[in-house]
C-alpha positions in Angstrom: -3.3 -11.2 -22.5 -3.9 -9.8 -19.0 -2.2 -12.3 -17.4 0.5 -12.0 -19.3 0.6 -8.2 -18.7 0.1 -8.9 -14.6 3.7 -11.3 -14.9 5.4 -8.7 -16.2 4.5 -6.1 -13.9 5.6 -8.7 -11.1 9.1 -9.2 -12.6 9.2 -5.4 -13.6 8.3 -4.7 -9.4 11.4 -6.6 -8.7 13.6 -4.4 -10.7 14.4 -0.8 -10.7 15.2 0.0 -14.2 12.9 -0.6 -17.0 10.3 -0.7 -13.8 10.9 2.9 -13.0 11.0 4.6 -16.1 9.0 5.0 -18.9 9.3 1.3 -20.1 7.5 0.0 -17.0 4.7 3.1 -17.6 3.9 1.5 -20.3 3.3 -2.0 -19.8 1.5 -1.8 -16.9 -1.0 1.1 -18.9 -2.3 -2.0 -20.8 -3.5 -2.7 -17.1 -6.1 0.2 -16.6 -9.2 1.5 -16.8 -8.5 5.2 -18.1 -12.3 5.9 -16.8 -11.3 6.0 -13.1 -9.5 9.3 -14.2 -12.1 11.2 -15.9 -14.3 11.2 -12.9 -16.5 14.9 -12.8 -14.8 17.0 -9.7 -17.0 20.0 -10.1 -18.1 19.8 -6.5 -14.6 19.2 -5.2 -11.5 21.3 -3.2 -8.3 20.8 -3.9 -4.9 21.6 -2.1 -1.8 20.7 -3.8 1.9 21.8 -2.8 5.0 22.3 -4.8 1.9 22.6 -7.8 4.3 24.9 -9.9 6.0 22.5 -12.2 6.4 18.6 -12.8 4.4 16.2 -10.7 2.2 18.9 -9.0 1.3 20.9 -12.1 0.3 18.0 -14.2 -1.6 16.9 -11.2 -3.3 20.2 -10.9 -4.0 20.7 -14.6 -6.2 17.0 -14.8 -8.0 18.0 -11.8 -8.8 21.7 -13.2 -9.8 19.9 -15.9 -12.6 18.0 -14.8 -13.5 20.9 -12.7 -12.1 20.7 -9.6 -11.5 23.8 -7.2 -7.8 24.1 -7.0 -5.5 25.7 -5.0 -1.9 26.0 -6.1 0.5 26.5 -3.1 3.6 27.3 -3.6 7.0 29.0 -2.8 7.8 31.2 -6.1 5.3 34.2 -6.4 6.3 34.4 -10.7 6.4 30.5 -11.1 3.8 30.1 -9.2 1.4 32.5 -11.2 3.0 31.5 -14.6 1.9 28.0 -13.6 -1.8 29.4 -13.1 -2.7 31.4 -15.7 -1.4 27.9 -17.9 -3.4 25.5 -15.9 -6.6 28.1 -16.3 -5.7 28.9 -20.1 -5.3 24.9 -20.7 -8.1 24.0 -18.6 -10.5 26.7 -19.4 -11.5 26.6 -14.9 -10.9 29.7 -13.6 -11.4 28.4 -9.9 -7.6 28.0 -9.8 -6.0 29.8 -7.1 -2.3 30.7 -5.7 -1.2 30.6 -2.1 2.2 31.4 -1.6 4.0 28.9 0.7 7.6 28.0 1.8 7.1 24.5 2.9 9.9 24.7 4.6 8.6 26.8 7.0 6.2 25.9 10.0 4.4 28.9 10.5 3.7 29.9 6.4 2.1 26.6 6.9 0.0 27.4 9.8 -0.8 31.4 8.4 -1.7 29.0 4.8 -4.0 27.1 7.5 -5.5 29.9 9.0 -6.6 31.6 5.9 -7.9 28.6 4.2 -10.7 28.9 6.0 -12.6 32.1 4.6 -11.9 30.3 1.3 -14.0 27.1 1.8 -15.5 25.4 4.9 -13.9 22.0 3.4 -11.4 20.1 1.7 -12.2 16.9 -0.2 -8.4 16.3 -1.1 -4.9 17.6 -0.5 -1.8 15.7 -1.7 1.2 16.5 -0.4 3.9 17.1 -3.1 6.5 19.6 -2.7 10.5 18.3 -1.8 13.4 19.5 -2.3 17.1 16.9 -2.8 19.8 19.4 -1.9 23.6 18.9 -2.3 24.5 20.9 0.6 23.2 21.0 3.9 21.0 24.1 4.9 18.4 25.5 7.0 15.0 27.1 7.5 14.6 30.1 9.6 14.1 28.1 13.0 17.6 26.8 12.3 16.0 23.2 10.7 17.9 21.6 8.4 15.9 21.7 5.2 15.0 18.2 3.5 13.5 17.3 7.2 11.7 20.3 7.1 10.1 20.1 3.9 9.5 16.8 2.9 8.4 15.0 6.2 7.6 18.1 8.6 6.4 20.1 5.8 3.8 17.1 5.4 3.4 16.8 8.6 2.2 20.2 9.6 0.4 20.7 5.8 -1.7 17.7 6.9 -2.1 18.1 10.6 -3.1 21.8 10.1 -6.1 20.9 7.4 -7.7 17.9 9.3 -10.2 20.1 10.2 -11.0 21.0 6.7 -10.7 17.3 5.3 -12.8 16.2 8.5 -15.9 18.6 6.7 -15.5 16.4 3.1 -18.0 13.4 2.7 -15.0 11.5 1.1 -11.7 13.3 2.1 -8.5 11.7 0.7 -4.6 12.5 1.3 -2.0 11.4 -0.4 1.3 11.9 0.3 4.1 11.6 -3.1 7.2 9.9 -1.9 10.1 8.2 -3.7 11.3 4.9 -4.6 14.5 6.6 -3.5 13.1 5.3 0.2 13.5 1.6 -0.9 17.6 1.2 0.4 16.8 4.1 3.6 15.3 3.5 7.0 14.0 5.8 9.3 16.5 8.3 10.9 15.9 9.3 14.8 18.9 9.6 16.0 20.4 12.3 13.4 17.7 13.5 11.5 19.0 16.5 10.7 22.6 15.7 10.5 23.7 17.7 12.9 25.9 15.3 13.8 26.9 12.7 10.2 28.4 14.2 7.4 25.9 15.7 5.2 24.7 13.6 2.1 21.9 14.9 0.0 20.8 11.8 -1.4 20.7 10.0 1.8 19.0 12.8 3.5 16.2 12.8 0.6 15.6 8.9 0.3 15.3 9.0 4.9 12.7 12.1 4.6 10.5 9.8 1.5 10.8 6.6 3.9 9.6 9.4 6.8 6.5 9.8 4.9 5.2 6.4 4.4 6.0 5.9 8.2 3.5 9.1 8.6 1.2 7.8 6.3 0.8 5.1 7.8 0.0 6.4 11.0 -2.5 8.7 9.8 -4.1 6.1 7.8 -4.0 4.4 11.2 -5.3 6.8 13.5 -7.9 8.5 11.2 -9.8 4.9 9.9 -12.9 6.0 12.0 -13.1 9.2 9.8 -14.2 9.6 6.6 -10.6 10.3 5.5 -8.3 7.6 3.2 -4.7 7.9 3.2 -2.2 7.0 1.1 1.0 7.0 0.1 2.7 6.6 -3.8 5.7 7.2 -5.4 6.0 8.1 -9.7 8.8 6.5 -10.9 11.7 8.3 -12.2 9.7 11.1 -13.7 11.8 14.0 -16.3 10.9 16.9 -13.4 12.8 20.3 -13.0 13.8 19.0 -9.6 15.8 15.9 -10.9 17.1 18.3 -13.6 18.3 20.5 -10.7 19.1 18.1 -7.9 20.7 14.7 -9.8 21.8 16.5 -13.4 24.2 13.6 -14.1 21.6 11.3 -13.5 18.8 13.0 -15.5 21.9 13.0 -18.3 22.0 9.5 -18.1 18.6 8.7 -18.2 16.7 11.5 -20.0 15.8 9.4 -22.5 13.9 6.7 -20.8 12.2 9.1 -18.0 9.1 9.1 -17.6 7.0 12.2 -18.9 5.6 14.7 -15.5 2.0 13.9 -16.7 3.0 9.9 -16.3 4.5 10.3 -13.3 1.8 12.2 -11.8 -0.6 8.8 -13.3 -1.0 7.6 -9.9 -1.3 11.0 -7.7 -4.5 11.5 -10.1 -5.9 7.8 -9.8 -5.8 7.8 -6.1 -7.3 11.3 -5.8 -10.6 10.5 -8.2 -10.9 6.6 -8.6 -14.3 6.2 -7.4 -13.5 2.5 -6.7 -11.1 3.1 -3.8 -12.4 2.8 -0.2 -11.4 3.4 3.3 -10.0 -0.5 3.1 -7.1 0.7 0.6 -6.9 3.2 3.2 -2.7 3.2 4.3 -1.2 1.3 1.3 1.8 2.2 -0.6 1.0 2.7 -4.3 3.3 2.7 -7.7 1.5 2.5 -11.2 -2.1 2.1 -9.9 -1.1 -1.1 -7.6 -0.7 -1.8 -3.9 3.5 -2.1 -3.0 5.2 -3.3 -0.2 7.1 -0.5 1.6 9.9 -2.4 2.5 13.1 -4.6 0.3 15.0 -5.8 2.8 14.8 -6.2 7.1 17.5 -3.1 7.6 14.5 -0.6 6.7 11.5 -2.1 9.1 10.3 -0.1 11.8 8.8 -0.4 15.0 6.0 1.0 16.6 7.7 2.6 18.9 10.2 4.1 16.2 7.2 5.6 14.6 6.2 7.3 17.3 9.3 8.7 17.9 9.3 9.9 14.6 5.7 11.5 15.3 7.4 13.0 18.5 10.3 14.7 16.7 7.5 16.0 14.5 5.6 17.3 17.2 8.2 19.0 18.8 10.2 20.6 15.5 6.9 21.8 14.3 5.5 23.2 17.9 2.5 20.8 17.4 1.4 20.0 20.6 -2.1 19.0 20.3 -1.5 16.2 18.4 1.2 15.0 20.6 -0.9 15.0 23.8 -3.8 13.4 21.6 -2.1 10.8 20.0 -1.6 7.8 22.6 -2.7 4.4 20.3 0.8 2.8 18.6 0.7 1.9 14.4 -1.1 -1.7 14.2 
């Protein structure tokens, strides 16, 4: 029975829909071993961004409850503290806490950063969740256009700016929630910020997810002498308020056969607790518990040196200096 369950994942992993949605959820289910997310996390901190609704909430409420530290951070003070007192009343943890970030803005991340560390002198995990899809273009206060800053900058910084705090963790892990948006995009250096294309939200969303994989992998890369594994995931099309918000004809159209936050959010969980993962799985690309190749077709390969570019652009949009000067060894 397995094997026939492993076939249809294959054929399902070839196609988008009834591999994306709820469907595909749950055929491949019949694949796991539900015990490698009920692991105890008393002794374990946790950072989790955009952590106010859909895939960061339900991700945060299954690590409250098996007793993780959490700490919510996000950009609405009343959403934010609605989605607390739930988590804590559902959970019955009270170490939940709020920290009130606009990941869209370098230096809340950096204050976020700074503060952390009265808090806790570690951090075992941090998954980076928070994006935005806008239909028009606009910018954060440093005059950066938006989708750049939050979903591949904002990671960026968030994860640059705690290394020190994951470096303190026996076992750290990130894990960085992209998109199977990403699949058709490859990484944009010469107009990130479309300054100079016409401005297309979706476009700009699926190059910032395909960003993030790239970034992945060159943390995963440059951090495999630490005791830090990276990776990288997307959920499936997953009912959240931001694909209510962002794609409502879409979420019309296929509201019926999404996939459930808490499903979406399977994966974020499994690669945050499994106890089975090590520092070899460290860099993958992960969708429904299961290592995935990053790339469906040649137009969306990258080189080294196009990574490192992308690092650059980082650096310098983000004022992160350090890491620029540090960093001199290419992705393998």
């Amino acid at each position: 029975m397995r094997v026939i369950f492993e076939v249809m994942d294959d054929v399902l992993n070839k196609t988008v829909l009834f591999g994306y949605d709820r469907i595909g959820y749950a055929i491949r289910k019949k694949l796991w071993n539900d015990t490698e997310t009920q692991v105890p996390m008393n002794d374990k901190v946790c950072v989790i961004t955009g952590a106010n609704s859909g895939l960061g909430k339900a991700a945060s409420l299954h690590l409250a409850r098996l007793g993780a530290s959490v700490y919510l951070v996000c950009r609405n003070p009343e959403s934010g503290e609605a989605a607390r007192q739930e988590i804590m009343d559902l959970s019955g943890n009270t170490q939940v806490f709020l920290e009130l970030v606009d990941m869209s803005e370098p230096q809340q991340i950096k204050a976020f950063a700074e503060r952390f560390d009265p808090m806790e002198n570690r951090l075992d995990i941090l998954i980076n969740n928070a994006g935005v899809l806008l239909n028009t273009r606009n910018e954060n206060s440093e005059g950066i256009e938006k989708t750049f800053a939050t979903n591949t900058l904002g990671y960026f910084l968030m994860t640059n700016w705690m290394l020190p705090y994951l470096q303190k963790s026996k076992a750290a892990r990130i894990i960085n929630v992209s998109s199977g948006g990403m699949y058709p995009a490859a990484v944009q250096l010469e107009d990130p910020q479309y300054l100079k294309r016409p401005y297309n939200g979706v476009n700009a969303y699926a190059e910032s997810k395909r960003a993030e994989v790239i970034l992945s992998e060159i943390w995963a890369h440059d951090l495999k002498e630490n005791n830090i594994m990276v990776s990288a995931m997307h959920p499936g099309w997953a009912d959240t308020r931001g694909v209510q918000n962002s794609l409502p004809t879409f979420h019309k159209i296929t509201q019926t056969i999404l996939r459930t936050p808490e499903q979406g959010a399977d994966t974020i969980i499994w690669l945050a607790v499994n106890p089975h993962l090590t520092k070899q799985d460290s860099g993958k690309f992960w969708f429904d518990r299961k290592p995935r190749s990053i790339h469906r077709s040649r137009k969306t390969q990258h080189t080294n040196e196009q990574a490192q570019m992308l690092w650059d652009l980082c650096c310098e949009c983000g004022h992160w200096h350090e890491s620029c000067s540090n960093r001199t060894t290419p992705v393998a």
